[in-house]
C-alpha positions in Angstrom: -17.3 -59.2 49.7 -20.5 -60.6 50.8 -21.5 -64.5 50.4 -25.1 -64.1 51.8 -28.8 -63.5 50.6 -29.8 -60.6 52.4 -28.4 -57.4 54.2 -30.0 -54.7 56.6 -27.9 -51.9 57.0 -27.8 -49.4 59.9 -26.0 -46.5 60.2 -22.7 -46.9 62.0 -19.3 -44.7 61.8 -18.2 -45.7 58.3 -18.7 -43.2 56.3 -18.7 -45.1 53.4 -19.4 -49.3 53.1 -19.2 -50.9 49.8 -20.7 -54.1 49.1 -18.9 -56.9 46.8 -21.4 -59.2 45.0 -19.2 -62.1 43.4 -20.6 -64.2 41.1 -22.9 -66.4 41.0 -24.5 -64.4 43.6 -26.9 -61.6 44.2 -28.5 -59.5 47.4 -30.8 -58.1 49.1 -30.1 -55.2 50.6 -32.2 -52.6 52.8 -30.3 -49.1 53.0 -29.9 -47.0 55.8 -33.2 -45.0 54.8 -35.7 -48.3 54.0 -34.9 -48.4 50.3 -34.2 -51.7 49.1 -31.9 -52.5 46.4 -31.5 -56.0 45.2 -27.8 -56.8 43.9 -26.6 -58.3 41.3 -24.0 -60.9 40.7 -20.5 -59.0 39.8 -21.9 -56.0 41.1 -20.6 -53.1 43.8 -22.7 -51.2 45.6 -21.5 -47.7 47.4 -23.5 -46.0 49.8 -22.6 -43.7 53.5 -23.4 -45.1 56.4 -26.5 -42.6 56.6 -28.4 -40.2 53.9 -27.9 -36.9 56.5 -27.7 -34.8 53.1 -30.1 -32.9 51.0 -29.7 -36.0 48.2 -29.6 -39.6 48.9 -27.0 -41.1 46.8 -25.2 -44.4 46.3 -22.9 -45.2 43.4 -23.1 -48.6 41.5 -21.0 -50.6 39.2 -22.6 -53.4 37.9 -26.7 -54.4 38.1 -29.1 -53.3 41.1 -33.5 -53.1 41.0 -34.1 -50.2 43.4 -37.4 -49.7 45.3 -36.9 -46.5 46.3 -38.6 -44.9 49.9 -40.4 -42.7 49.3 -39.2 -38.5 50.4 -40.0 -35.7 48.2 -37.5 -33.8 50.8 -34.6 -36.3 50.0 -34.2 -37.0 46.3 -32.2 -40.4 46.0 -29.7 -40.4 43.0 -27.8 -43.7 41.3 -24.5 -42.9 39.9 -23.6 -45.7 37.5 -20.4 -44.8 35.0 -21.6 -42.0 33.1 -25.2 -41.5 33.9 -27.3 -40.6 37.1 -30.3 -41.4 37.9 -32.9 -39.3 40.1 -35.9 -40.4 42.1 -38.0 -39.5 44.8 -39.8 -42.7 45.5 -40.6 -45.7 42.9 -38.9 -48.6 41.2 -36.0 -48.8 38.7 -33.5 -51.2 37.5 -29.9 -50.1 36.2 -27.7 -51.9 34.4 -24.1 -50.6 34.3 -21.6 -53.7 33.7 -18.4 -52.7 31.7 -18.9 -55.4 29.2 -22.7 -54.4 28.5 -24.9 -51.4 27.3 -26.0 -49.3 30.0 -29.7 -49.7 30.7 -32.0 -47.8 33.3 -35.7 -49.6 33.1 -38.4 -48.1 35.1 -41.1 -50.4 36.5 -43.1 -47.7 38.5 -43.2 -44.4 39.3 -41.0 -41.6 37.6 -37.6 -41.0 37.6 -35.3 -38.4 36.1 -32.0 -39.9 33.7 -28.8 -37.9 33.2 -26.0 -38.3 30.7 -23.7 -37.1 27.9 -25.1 -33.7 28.3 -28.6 -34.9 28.2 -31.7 -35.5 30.8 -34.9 -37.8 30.2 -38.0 -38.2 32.0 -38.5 -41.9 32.7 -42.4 -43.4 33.0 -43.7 -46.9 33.7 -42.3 -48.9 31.0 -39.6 -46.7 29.9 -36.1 -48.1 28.8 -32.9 -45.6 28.8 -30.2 -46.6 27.2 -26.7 -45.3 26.2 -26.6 -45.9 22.0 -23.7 -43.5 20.3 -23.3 -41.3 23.2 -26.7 -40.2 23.3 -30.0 -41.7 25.5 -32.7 -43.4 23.6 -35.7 -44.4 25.5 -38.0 -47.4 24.6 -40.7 -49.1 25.9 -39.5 -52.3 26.7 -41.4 -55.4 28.9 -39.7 -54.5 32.0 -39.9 -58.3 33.4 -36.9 -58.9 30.8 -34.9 -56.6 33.1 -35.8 -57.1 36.4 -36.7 -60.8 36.6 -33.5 -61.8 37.6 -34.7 -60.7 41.2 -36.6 -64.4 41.5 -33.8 -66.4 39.3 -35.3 -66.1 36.3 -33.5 -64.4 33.1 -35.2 -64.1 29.9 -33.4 -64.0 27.1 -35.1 -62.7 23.3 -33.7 -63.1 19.9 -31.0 -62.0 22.0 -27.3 -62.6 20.4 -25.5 -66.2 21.7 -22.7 -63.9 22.8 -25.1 -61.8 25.6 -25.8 -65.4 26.4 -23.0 -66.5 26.8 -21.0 -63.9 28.6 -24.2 -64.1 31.2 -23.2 -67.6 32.1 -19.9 -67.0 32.3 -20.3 -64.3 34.3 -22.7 -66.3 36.4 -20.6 -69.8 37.0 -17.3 -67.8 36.5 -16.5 -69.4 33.0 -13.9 -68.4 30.6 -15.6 -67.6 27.2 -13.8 -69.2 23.7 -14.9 -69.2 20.7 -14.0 -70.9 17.2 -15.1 -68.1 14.8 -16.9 -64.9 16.2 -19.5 -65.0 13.5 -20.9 -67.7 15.8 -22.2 -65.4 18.1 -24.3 -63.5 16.2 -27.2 -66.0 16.1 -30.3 -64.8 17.6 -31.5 -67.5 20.1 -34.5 -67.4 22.4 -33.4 -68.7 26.1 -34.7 -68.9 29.2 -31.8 -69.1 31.9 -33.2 -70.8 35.3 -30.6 -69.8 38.0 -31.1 -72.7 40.2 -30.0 -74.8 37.6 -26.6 -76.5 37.4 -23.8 -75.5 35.4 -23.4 -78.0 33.3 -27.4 -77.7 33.3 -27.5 -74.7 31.8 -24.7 -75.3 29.1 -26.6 -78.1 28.0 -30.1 -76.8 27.7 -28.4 -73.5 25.6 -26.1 -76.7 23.4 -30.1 -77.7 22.2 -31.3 -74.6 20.8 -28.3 -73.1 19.0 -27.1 -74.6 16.2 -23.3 -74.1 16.9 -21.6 -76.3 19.5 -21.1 -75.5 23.1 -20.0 -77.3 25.9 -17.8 -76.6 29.3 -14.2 -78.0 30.0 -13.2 -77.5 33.5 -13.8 -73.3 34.0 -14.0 -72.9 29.9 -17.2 -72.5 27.8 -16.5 -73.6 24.2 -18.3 -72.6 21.5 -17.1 -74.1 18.2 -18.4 -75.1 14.3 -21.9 -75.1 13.3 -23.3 -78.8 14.2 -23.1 -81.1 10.8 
């Protein structure tokens, strides 16, 4: 479990390191082979100590951007749940938190997705995601997935419940809720990082119109404000 903002790893005897990220965290991390992946908060990152294989793969549970080094030789493959992902050499983000649709956003490059039975070719632009056990692929902004890298996370006519389970998951809040039709409401929200908790909770408590505040490690959300 690491409590830093950057790591450099070199191969040693392990054969296997996992990093912790907890939350309200995330990390920078150079692999053994120069690819960088950054981390995100409640995520776990799997990798050997060194890629000495045909394939250069790490398994991840949780939210990593990969800038892959480039080797046409070396293939580099992301295991996340129940897709893989397979590069050579360009930039991707996957998300793969229990609680969350899988994702796999490609910012440059090409990469190869794999899942329930099915394989995509990924370009610039490209969004994979996991809808009824199939992939669908999009073209999405990719700064709405990958901007979390500098602190910033945009949010779009996105549901108040993504919301909220993000800043949960990012102070370490407990999430409750009056009436669940509550969080259906579409709100446009831009989360700033650096801000405080209580911060946070208030700027969201401005735009929506039901009522949400924090009590000790609790995030309420209750009746529509009269």
């Amino acid at each position: 479990i690491v409590n830093t903002d950057e790591i450099v790893c070199k191969a040693n005897a392990v054969k296997d390191n996992t990093i912790e990220v907890p939350e309200g965290k995330q990390l920078k991390v150079t692999l053994p082979d120069g690819t960088i992946a950054w981390v995100n908060c409640g995520s776990t990152l799997t990798y050997p100590s060194s890629f000495s294989s045909g394939v250069r793969e790490v398994r991840l549970q949780g939210e990593a951007c990969f800038k892959v080094r480039h080797d046409a030789l070396h293939p580099f493959v992301v295991k996340a749940g129940d897709i893989t992902v397979h590069d050579i050499g360009t930039t991707f983000n996957v998300r793969n938190y229990a609680d969350q649709p899988q994702h796999v956003t490609l910012v440059e490059g090409s990469a190869e997705v794999r899942g329930n039975g099915q394989s995509v070719r990924l370009y610039p632009g490209d969004d994979a995601s996991v809808a009824e056990n199939r992939l669908k692929v999009a073209q999405v902004d990719t700064d709405d997935y990958t901007s979390w890298r500098h602190g910033i996370i945009p949010f779009n006519e996105t549901d108040l419940h993504a919301v909220a389970i993000y800043l949960c998951k990012w102070y370490g809040l407990n999430l409750i809720c009056g009436d669940p039709a509550l969080l259906n409401e579409k709100v446009h929200f831009v989360f700033d990082r650096s801000a405080s908790r209580d911060q946070a909770v208030e700027m969201l408590n401005d735009i929506a119109t039901s009522s949400i505040s924090v009590e000790g490690n609790t995030l309420y959300i209750k009746k529509v404000k009269g």
